[in-house]
PALO-560648 format. One line per field, with one value per residue: residue number from 1; x, z, y of N, C-alpha, C, O in turn. Coordinates in pm, 1 decimal. Atoms other than C-alpha are relative to their C-alpha. Example, Ala and Ser with C-alpha at 12.3 -4.5 7.8 and 13.67 -1.06 7.14 Angstrom:
<pts>
num (1; 2)
n.x (89.0; -82.0)
n.z (0.0; -6.0)
n.y (-119.0; -119.0)
ca.x (1230.0; 1367.0)
ca.z (780.0; 714.0)
ca.y (-450.0; -106.0)
c.x (90.0; -77.0)
c.z (0.0; 73.0)
c.y (120.0; 109.0)
o.x (193.6; -26.1)
o.z (66.5; 89.9)
o.y (118.1; 219.8)
</pts>
This chain:
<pts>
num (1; 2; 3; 4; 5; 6; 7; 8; 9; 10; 11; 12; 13; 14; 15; 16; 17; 18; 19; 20; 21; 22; 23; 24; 25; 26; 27; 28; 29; 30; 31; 32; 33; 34; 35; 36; 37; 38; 39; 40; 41; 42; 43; 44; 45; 46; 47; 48; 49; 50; 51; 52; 53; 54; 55; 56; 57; 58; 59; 60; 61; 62; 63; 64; 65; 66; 67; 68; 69; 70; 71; 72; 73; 74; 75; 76; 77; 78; 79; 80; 81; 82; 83; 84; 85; 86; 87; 88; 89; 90; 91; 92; 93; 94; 95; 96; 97; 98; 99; 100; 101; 102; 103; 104; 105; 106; 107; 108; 109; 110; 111; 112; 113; 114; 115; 116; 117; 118; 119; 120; 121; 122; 123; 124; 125; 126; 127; 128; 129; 130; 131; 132; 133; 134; 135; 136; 137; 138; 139; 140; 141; 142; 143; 144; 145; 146; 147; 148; 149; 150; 151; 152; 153; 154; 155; 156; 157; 158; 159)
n.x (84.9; -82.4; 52.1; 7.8; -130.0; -63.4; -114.4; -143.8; -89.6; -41.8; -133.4; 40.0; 99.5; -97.9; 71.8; -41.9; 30.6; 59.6; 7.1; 23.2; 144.6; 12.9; -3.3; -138.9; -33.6; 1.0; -94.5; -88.3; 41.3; -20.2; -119.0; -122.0; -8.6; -33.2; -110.6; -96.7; 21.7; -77.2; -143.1; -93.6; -25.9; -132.3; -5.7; 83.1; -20.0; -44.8; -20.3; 133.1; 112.5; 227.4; 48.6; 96.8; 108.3; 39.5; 113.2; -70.5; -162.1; -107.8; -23.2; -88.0; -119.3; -26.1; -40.8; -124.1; -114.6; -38.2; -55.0; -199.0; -104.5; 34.7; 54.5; 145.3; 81.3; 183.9; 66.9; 141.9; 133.6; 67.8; 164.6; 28.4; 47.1; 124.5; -66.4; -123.7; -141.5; -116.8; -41.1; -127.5; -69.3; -49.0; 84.1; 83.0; 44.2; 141.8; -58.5; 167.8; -72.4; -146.7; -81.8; -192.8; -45.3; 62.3; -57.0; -203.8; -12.6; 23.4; -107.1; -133.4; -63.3; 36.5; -60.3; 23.1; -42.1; -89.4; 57.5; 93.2; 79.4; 134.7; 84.7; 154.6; 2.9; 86.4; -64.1; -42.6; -84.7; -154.5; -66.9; -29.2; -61.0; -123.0; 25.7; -34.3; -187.4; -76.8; -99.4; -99.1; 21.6; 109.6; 127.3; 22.2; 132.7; 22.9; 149.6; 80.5; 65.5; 73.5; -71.7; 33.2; -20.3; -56.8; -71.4; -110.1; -172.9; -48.8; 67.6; -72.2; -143.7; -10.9; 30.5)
n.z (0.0; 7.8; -72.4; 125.4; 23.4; -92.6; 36.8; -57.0; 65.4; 88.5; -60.4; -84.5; 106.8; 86.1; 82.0; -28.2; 151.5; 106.7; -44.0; -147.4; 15.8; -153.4; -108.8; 15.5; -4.8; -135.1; -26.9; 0.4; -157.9; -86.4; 55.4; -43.7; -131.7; -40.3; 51.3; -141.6; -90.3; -4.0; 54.1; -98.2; -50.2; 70.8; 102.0; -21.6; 79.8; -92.9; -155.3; -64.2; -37.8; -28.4; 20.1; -110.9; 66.9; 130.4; 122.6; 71.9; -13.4; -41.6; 119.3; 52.2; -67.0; 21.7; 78.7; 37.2; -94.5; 52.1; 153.4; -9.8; -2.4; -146.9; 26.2; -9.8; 15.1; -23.5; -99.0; -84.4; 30.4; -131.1; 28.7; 182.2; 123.9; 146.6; 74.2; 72.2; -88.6; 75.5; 138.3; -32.0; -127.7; -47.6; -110.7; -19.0; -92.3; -53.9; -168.4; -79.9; -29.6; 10.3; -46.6; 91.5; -70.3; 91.7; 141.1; -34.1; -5.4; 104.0; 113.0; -69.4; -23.1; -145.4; -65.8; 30.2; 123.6; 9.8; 16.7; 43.8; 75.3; -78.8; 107.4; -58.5; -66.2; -128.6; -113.5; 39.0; 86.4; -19.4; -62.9; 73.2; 31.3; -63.4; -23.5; 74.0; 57.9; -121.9; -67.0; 134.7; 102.7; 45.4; 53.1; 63.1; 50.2; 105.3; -21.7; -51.6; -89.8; -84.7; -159.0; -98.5; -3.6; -90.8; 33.8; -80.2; 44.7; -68.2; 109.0; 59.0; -92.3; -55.5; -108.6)
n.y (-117.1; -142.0; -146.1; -78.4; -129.2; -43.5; -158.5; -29.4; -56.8; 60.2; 73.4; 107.4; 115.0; 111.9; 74.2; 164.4; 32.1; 103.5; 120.8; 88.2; -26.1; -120.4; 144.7; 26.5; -84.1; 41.8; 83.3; -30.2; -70.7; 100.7; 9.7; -85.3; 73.0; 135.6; -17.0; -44.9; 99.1; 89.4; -26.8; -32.4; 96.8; 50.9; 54.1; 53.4; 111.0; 104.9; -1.3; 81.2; -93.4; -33.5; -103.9; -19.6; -45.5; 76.2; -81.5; -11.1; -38.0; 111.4; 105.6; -30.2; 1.1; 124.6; 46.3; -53.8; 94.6; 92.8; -13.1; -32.4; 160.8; 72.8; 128.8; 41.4; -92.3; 47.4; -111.3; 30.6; -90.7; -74.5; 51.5; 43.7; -82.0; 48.8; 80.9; -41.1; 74.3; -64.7; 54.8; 81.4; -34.2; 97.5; 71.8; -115.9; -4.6; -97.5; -3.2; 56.2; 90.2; 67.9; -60.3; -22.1; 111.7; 131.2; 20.8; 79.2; 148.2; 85.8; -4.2; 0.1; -124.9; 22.4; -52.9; -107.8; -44.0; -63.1; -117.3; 16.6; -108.7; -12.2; -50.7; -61.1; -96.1; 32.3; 85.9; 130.0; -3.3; -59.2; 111.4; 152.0; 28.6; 13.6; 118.0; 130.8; 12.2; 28.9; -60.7; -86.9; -31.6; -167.2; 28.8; -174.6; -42.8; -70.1; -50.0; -105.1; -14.6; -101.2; -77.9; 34.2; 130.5; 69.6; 155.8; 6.2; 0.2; 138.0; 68.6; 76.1; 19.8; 107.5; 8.3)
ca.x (0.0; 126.4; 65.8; -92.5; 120.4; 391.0; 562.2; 917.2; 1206.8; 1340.1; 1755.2; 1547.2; 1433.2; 1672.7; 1475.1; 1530.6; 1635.0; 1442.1; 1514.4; 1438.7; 1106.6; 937.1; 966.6; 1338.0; 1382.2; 1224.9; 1474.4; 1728.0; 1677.8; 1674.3; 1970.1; 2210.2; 2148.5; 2199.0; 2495.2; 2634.7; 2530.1; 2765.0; 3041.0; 3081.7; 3068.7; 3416.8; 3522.8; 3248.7; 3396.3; 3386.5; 3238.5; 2897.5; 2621.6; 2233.4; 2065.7; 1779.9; 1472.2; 1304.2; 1139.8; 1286.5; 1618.5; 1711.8; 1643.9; 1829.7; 2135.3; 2108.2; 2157.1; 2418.8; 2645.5; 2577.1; 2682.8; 3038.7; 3111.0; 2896.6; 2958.5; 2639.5; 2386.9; 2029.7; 1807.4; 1604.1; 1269.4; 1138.1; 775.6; 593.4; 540.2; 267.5; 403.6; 718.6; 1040.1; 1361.6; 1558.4; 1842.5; 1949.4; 2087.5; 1878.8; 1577.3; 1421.7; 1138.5; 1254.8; 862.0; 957.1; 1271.8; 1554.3; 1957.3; 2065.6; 1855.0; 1978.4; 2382.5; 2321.0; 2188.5; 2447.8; 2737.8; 2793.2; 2755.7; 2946.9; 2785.3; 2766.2; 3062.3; 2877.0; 2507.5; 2240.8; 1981.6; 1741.0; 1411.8; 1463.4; 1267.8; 1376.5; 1375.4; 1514.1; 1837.3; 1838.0; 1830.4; 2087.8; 2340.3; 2238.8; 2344.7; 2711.5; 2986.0; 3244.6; 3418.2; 3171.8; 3006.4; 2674.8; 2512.2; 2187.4; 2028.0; 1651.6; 1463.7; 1385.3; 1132.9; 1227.1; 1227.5; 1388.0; 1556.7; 1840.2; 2040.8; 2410.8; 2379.7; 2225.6; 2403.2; 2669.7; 2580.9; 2506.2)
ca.z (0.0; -93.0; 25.5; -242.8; -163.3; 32.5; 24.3; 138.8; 93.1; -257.8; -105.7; 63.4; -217.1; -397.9; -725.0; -745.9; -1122.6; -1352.3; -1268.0; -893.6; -811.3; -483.7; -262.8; -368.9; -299.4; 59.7; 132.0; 81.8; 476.9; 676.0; 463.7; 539.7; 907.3; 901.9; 698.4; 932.0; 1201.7; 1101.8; 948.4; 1333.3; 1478.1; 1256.9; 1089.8; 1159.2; 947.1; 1148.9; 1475.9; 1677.0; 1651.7; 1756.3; 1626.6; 1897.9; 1670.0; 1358.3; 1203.3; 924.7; 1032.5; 1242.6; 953.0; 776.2; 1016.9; 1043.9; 688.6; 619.4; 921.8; 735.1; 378.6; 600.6; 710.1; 1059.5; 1089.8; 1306.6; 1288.4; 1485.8; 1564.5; 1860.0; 1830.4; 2154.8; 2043.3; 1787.5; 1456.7; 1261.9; 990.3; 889.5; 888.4; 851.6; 507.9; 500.9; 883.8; 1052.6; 1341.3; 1453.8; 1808.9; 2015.4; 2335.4; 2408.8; 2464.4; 2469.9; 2694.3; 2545.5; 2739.2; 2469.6; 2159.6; 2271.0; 2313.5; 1997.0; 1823.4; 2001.6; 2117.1; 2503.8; 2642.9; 2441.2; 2141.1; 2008.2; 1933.4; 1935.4; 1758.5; 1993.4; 1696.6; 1902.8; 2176.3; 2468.6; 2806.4; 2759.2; 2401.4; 2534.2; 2827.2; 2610.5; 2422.2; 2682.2; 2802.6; 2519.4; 2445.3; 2640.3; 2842.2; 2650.4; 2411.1; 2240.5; 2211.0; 1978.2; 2022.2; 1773.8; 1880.0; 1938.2; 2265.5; 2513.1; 2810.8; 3055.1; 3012.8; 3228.6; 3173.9; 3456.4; 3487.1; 3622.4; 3307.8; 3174.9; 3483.9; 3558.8; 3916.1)
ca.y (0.0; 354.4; 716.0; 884.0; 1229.6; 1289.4; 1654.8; 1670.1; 1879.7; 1775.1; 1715.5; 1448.8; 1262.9; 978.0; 854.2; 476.3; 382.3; 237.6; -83.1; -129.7; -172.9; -8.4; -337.5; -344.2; 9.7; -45.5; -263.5; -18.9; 158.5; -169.2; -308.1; -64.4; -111.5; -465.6; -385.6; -162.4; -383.7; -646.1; -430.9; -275.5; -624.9; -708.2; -1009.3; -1263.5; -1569.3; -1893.0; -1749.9; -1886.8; -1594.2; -1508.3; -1272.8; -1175.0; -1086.0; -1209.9; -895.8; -702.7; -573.0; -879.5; -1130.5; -909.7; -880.3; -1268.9; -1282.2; -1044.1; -1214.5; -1534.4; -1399.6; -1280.0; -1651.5; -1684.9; -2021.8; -2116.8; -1847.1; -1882.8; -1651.6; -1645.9; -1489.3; -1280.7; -1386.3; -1563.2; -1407.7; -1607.6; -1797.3; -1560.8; -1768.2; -1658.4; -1721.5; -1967.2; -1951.0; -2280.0; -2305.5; -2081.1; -2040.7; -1914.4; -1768.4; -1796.7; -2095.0; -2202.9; -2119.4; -1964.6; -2290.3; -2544.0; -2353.3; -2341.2; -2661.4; -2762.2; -2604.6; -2704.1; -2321.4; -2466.2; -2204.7; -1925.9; -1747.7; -1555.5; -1221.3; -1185.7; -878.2; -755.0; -657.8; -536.7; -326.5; -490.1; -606.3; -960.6; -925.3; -753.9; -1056.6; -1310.1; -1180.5; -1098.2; -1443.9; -1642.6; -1482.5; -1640.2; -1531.2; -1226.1; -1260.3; -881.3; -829.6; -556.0; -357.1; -241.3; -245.9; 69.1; 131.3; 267.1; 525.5; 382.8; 48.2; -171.8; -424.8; -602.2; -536.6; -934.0; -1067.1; -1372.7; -1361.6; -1699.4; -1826.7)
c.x (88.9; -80.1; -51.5; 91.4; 61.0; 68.3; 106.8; 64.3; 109.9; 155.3; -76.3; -2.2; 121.1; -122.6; 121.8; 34.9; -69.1; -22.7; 11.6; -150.0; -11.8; 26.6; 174.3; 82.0; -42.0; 72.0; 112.0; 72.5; 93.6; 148.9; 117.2; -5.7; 44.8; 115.0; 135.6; 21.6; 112.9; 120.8; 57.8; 14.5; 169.4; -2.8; -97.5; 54.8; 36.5; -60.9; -188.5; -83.4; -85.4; 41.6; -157.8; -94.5; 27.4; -104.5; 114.4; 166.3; 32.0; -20.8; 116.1; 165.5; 63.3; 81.7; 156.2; 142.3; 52.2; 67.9; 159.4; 87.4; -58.8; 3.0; -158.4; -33.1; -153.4; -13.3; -132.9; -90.9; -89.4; -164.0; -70.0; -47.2; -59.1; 99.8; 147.5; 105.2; 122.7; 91.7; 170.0; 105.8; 1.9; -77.6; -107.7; -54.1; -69.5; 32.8; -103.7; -14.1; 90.5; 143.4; 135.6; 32.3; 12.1; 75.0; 175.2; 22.0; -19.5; 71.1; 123.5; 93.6; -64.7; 65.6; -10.4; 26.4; 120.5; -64.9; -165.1; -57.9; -39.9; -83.9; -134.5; -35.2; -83.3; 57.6; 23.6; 46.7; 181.5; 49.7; 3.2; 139.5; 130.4; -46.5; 36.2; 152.4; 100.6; 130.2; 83.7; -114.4; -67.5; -94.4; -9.8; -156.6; -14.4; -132.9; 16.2; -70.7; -86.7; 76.3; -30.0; 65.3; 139.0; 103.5; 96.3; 96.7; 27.9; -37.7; 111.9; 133.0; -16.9; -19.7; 117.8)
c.z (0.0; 3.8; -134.8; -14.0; 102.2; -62.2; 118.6; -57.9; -108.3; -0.5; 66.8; -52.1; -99.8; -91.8; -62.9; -197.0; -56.2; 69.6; 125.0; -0.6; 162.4; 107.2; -19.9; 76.1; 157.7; 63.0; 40.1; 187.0; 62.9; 9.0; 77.0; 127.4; -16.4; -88.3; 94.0; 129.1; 2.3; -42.1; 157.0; 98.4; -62.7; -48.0; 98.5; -68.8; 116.4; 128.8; -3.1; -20.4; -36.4; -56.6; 92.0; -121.1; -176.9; -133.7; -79.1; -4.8; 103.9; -108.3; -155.1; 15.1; 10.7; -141.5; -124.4; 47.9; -77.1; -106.7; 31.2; 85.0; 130.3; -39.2; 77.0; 17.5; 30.6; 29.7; 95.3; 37.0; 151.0; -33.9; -80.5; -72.5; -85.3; -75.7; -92.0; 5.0; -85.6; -139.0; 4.9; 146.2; 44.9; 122.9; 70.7; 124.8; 34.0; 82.6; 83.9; 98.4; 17.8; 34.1; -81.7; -15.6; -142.1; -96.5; -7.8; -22.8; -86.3; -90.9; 20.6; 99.4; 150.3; 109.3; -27.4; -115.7; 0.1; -0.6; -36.5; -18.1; 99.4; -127.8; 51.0; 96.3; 106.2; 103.6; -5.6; -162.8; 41.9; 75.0; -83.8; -71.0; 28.9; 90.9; -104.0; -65.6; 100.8; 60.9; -80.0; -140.9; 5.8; -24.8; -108.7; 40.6; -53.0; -44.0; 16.2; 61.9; 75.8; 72.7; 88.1; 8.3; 145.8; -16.9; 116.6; -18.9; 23.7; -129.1; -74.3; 76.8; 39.6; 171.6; 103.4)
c.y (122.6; 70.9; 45.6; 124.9; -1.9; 135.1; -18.3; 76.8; -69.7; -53.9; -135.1; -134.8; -40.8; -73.0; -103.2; -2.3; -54.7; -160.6; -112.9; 49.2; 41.6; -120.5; 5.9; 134.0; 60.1; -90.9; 38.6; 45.5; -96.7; -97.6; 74.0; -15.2; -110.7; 9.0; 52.7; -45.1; -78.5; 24.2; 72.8; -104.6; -74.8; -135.6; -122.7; -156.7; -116.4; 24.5; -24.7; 180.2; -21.0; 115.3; 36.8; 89.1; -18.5; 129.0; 51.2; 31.6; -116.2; -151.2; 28.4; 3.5; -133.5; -28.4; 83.6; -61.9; -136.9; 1.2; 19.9; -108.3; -64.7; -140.4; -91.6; 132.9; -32.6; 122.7; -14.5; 164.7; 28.2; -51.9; -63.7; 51.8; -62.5; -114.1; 61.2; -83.4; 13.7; -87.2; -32.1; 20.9; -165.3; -35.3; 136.7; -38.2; 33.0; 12.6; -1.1; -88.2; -91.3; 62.9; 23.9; -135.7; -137.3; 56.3; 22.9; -69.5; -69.1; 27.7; -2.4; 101.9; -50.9; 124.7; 165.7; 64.3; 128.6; 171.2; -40.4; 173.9; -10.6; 136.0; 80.4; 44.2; -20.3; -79.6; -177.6; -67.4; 37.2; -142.8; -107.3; 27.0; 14.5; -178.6; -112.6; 20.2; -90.4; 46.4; 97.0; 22.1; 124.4; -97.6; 148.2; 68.7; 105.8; 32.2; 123.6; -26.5; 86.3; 75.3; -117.9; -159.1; -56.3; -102.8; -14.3; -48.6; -180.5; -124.1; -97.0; -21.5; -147.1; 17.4; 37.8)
o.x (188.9; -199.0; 20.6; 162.6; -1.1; 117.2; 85.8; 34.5; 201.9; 179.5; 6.1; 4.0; 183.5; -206.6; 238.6; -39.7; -61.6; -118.0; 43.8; -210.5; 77.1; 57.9; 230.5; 189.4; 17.9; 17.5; 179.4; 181.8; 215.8; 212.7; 187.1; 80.6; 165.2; 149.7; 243.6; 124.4; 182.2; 211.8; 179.3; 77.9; 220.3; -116.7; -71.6; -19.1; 130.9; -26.1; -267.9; -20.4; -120.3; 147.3; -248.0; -51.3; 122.3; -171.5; 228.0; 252.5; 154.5; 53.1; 174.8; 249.6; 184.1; 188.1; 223.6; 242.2; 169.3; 144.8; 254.7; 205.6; -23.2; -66.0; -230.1; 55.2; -235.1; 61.0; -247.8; -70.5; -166.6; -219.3; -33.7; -154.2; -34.3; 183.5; 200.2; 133.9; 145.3; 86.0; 266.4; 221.1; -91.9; -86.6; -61.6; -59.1; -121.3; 59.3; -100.8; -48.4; 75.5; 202.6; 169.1; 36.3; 104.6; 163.8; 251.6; 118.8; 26.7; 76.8; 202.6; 198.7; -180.7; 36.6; 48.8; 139.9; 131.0; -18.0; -194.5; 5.1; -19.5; -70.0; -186.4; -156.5; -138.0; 114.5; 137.3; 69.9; 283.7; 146.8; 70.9; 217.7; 226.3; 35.2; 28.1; 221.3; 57.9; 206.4; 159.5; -95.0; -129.7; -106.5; 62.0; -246.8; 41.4; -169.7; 128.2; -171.9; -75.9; 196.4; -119.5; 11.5; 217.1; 55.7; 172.2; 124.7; 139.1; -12.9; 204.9; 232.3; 78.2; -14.8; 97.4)
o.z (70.8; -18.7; -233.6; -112.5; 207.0; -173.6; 239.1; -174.5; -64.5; -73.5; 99.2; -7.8; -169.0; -35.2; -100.4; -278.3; -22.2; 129.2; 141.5; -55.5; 244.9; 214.0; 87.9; 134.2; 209.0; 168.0; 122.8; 232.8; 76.3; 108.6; 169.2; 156.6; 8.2; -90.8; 137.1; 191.4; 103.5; -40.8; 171.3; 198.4; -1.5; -82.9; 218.6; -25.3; 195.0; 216.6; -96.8; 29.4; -136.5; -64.9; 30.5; -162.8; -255.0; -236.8; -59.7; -86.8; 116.0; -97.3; -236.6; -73.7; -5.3; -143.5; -223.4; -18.5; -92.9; -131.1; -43.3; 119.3; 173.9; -126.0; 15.0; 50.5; -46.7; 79.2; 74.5; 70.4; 201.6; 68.3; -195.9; -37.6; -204.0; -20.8; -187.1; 119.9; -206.1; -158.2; 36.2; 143.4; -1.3; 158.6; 91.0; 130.6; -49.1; 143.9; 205.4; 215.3; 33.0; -45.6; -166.3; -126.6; -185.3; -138.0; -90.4; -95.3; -83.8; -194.9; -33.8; 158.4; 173.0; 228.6; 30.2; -162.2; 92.9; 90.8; -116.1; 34.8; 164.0; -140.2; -23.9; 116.1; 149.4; 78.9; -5.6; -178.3; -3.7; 36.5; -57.2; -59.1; -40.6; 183.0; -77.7; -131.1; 214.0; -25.2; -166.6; -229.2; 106.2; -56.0; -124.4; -4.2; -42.4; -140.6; 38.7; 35.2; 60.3; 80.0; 78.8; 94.4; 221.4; -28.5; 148.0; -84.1; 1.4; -127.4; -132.2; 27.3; 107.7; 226.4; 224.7)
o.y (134.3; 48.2; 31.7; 143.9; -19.3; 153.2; -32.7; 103.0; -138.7; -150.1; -220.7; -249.5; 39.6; -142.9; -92.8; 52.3; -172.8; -210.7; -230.5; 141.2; 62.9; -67.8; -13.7; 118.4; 154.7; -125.2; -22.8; 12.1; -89.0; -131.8; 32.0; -97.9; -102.4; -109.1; 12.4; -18.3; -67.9; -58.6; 86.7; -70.6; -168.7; -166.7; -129.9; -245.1; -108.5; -54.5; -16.3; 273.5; -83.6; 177.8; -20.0; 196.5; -11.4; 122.4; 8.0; 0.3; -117.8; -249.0; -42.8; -11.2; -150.5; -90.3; 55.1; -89.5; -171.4; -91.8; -2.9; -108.6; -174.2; -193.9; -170.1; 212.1; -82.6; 207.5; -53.6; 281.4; -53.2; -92.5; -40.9; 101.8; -41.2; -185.8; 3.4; -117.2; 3.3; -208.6; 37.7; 63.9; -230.3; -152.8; 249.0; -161.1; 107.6; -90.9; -21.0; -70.9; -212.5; 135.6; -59.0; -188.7; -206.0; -18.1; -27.0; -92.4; -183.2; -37.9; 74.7; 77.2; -16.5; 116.1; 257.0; 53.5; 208.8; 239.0; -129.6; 265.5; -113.4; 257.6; 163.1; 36.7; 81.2; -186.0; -224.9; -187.3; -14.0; -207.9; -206.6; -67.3; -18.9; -176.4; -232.6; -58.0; -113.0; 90.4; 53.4; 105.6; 159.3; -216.1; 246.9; -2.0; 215.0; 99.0; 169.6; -91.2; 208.0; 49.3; -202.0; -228.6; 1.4; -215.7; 77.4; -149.2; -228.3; -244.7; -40.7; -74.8; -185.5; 127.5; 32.8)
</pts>
């Protein structure tokens, strides 16, 4: 669905060539985040990462990481989203139901992922995904958040 008019100031406005179409050219935004996402995470080739959220910019971040060598790459999903499911990722989650613990574990990363995304900006998005790096490992966030939020400094310290 499109706006019938928008008025902006014309420096604003990038016309798409010819040969991208408007779905391609919405793409461009989210992209570049998840671009930049994974170009200030550094070289990614070979190492364990989550990506914490399944909507457009963390399916995207997933799949940029994977294109720069993540060798496992899941993403676990703060809630369930219908029937969306992410595109060519190695192992996918529901933190709905399903603790860090189970998917470490199912991908050998028992001790934690090397770097994980926090894609969606909500308190138990962030814990999950300082909860599933391990020792030393970065995290990134890259949700948009509320005021007011909360994350504890104890999150993922273990017992």
């Amino acid at each position: 669905m499109r706006a019938g008019t928008v008025e902006t100031a014309a420096s604003k406005v990038v016309v798409l060539p010819d040969s991208f179409t408007f779905e391609e050219g919405a793409l461009i935004e989210p992209l570049s985040v998840a671009n930049h996402a994974v170009a200030r995470a550094g070289n990614l080739a070979g190492r364990n990462v989550a990506v914490v959220g399944g909507g457009p910019i963390g399916n995207l971040v997933a799949q940029v990481a994977r294109n720069e060598g993540a060798r496992v790459l899941s993403r676990i999903q703060p809630a369930p989203v219908g029937s969306r499911q992410p595109v060519r990722l190695d192992l996918t989650s529901n933190a709905g139901t399903e603790n860090s613990a189970r998917l470490r574990d199912a991908r050998s990363a028992a001790a934690g992922f090397d770097v994980a995304f926090e894609c969606v900006g909500v308190e138990r998005s962030i814990t999950a995904a300082v909860e599933s790096i391990q020792k030393g490992g970065r995290w990134w966030w890259w949700g948009c958040s509320a005021s007011g939020l909360r994350v504890e400094s104890w999150a993922g310290s273990g017992p």
